[in-house]
C-alpha positions in Angstrom: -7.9 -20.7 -65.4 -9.5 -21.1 -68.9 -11.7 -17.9 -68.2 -8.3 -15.9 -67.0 -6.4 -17.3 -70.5 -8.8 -16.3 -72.8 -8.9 -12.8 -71.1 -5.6 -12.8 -71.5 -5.3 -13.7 -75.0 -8.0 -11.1 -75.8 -5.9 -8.6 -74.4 -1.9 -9.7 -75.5 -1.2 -8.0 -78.7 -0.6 -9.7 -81.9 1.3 -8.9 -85.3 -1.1 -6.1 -87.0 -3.6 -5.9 -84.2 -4.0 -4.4 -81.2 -4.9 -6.3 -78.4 -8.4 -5.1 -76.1 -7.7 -3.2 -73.1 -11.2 -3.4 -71.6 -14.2 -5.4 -72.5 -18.7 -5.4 -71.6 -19.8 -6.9 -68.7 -21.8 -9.4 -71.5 -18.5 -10.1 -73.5 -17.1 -11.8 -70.0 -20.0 -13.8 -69.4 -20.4 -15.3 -72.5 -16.8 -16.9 -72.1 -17.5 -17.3 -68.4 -20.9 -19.7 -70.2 -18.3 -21.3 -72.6 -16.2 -23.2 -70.1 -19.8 -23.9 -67.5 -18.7 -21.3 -64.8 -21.5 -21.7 -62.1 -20.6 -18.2 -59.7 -19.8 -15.7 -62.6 -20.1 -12.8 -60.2 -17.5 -14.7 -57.8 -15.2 -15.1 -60.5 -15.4 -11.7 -61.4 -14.4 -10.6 -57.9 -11.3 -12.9 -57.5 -9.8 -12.1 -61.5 -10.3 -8.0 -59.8 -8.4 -9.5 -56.6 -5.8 -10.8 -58.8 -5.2 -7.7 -61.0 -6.1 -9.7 -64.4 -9.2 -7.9 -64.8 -10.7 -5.2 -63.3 -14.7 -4.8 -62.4 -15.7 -2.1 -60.3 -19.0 -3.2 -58.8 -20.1 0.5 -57.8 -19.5 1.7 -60.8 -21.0 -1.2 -63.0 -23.7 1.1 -64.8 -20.6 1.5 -67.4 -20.5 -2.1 -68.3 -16.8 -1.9 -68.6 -14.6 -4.6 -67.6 -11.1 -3.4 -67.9 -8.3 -5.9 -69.2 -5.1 -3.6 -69.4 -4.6 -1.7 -65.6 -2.3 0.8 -67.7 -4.9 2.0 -69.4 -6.4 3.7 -65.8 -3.1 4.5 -64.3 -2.1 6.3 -67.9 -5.6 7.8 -68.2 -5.3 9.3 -64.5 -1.9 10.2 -64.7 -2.5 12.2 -67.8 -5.4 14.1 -66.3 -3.4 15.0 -63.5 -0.4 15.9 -65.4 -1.8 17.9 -67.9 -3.7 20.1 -64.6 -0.1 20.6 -63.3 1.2 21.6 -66.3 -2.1 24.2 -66.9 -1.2 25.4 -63.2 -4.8 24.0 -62.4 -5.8 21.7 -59.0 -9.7 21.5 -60.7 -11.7 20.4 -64.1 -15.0 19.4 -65.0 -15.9 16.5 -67.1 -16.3 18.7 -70.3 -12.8 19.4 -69.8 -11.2 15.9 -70.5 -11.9 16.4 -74.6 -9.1 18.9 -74.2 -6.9 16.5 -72.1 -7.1 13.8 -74.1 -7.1 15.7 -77.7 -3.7 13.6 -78.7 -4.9 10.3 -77.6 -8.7 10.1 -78.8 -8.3 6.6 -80.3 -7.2 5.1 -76.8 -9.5 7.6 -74.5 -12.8 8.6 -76.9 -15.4 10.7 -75.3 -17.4 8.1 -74.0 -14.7 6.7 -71.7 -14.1 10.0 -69.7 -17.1 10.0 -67.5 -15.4 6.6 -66.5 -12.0 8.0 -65.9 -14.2 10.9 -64.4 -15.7 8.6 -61.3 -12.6 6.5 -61.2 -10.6 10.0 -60.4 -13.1 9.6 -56.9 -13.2 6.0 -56.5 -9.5 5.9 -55.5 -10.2 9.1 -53.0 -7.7 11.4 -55.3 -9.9 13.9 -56.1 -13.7 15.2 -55.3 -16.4 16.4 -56.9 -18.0 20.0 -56.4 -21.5 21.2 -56.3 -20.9 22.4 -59.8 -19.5 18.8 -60.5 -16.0 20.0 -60.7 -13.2 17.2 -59.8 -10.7 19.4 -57.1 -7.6 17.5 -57.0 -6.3 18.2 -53.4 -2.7 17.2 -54.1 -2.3 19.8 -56.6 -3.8 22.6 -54.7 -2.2 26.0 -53.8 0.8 25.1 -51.0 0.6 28.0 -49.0 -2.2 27.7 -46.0 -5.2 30.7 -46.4 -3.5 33.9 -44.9 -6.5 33.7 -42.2 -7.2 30.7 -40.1 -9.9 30.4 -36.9 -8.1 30.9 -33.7 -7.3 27.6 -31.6 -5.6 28.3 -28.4 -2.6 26.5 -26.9 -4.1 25.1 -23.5 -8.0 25.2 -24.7 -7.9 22.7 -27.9 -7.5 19.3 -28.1 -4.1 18.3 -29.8 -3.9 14.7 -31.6 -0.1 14.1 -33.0 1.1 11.6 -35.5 4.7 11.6 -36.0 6.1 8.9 -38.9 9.8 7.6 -38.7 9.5 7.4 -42.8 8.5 9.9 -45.0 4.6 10.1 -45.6 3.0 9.1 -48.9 2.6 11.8 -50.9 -0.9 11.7 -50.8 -2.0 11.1 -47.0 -3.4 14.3 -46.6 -5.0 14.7 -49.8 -7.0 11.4 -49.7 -8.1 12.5 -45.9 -9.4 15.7 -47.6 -11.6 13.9 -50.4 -13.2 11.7 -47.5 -14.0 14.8 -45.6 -14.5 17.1 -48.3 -18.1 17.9 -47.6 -16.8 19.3 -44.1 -14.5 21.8 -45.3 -15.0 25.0 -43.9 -16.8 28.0 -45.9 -15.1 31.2 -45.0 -16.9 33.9 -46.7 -17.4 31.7 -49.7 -13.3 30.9 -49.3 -13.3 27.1 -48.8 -10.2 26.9 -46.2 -7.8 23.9 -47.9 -4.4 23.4 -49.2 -2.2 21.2 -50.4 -1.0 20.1 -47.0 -4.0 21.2 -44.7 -7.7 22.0 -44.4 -10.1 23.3 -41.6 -13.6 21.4 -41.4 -16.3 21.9 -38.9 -19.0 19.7 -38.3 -22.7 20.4 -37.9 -22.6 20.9 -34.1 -19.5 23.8 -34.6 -16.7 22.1 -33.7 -13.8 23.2 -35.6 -10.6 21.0 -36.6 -7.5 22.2 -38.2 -6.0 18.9 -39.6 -1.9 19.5 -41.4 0.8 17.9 -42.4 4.3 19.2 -41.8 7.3 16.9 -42.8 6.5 13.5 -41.1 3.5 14.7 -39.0 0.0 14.9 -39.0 -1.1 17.0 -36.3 
């Protein structure tokens, strides 16, 4: 409780200053040494748990442990707003310096490769050969005018119909996981915003979509 109060205080805003929205993995363990905390990495775990500080374990090469969850959710919403607005569903990490022009102070340049992997840590978007993030939500609705043939009688159907509107997102974070199955089709990756065709390395062929509250 100490620990979580003086994380807190760090971040709560005072007159004429502006409270920290993320800190170094060293910062936390020195006040984790303070008040004699044995399991530091434990403690770590349960604050993330909690939501009073965030510490992402696969991505701890950036020795950033963030105090403020706005800051992500404002720093992800902003990439993807500012790709809807361009009419774009793709950007590479070069390309965040443009997005976050206006807000420099809060975002500087060494904090986008973080916002970069975090875009993939919560499965909305996926990274290219080229190392291009593809957000699938804000990909092209309409389906590719061509699709492979799967006849009524010969393919297996699977049906999942919802009584409640799907998240928004269902499809799309199915897509990230199985991005690197997507099918090439003459160098036209067949995906949409609601659908995608993958085939796996022994040729079979699935046609996954979503069409008001089913997946099919």
């Amino acid at each position: 409780y100490q620990v979580k109060e003086e994380l807190e205080k760090l971040f709560v805003k005072r007159e004429k200053e502006k409270g920290q929205e993320h800190i170094t993995k060293e910062k936390f363990d020195k006040i984790a040494e303070k008040y004699d905390v044995e399991n530091k990495e434990k403690l770590l775990k349960d604050l993330h748990f909690l939501g009073i500080s965030l510490w992402y374990e696969d991505m701890e090469d950036f020795n950033m442990l963030v105090l403020n969850p706005e800051w992500i959710s404002h720093g992800v919403y902003k990439i993807i707003n500012w790709l809807n607005e361009e009419k774009r569903y793709s950007l590479a990490l070069g390309g965040f310096v443009e997005v976050f022009k206006e807000d420099k102070e809060r975002y500087p340049e060494n904090n986008h490769e973080f916002l970069y992997r975090l875009m993939m840590h919560y499965e909305l978007a996926y990274k290219t050969r080229g190392g291009e993030l593809i957000i699938p939500h804000l990909l092209k609705e309409d389906r590719p005018e061509e699709l492979p043939d799967f006849p009524v009688g010969e393919s297996l159907m699977l049906r999942y119909r919802a009584e409640l509107p799907l998240p928004p997102i269902t499809v799309s974070r199915f897509i990230v996981r199985h991005h690197q199955e997507i099918k090439d089709e003459n160098q036209k990756y067949l995906v949409w915003r609601h659908g995608v065709v993958l085939e796996d390395g022994s040729g079979c062929i699935a046609l996954v979509r979503e069409e008001k509250n089913t997946i099919s």
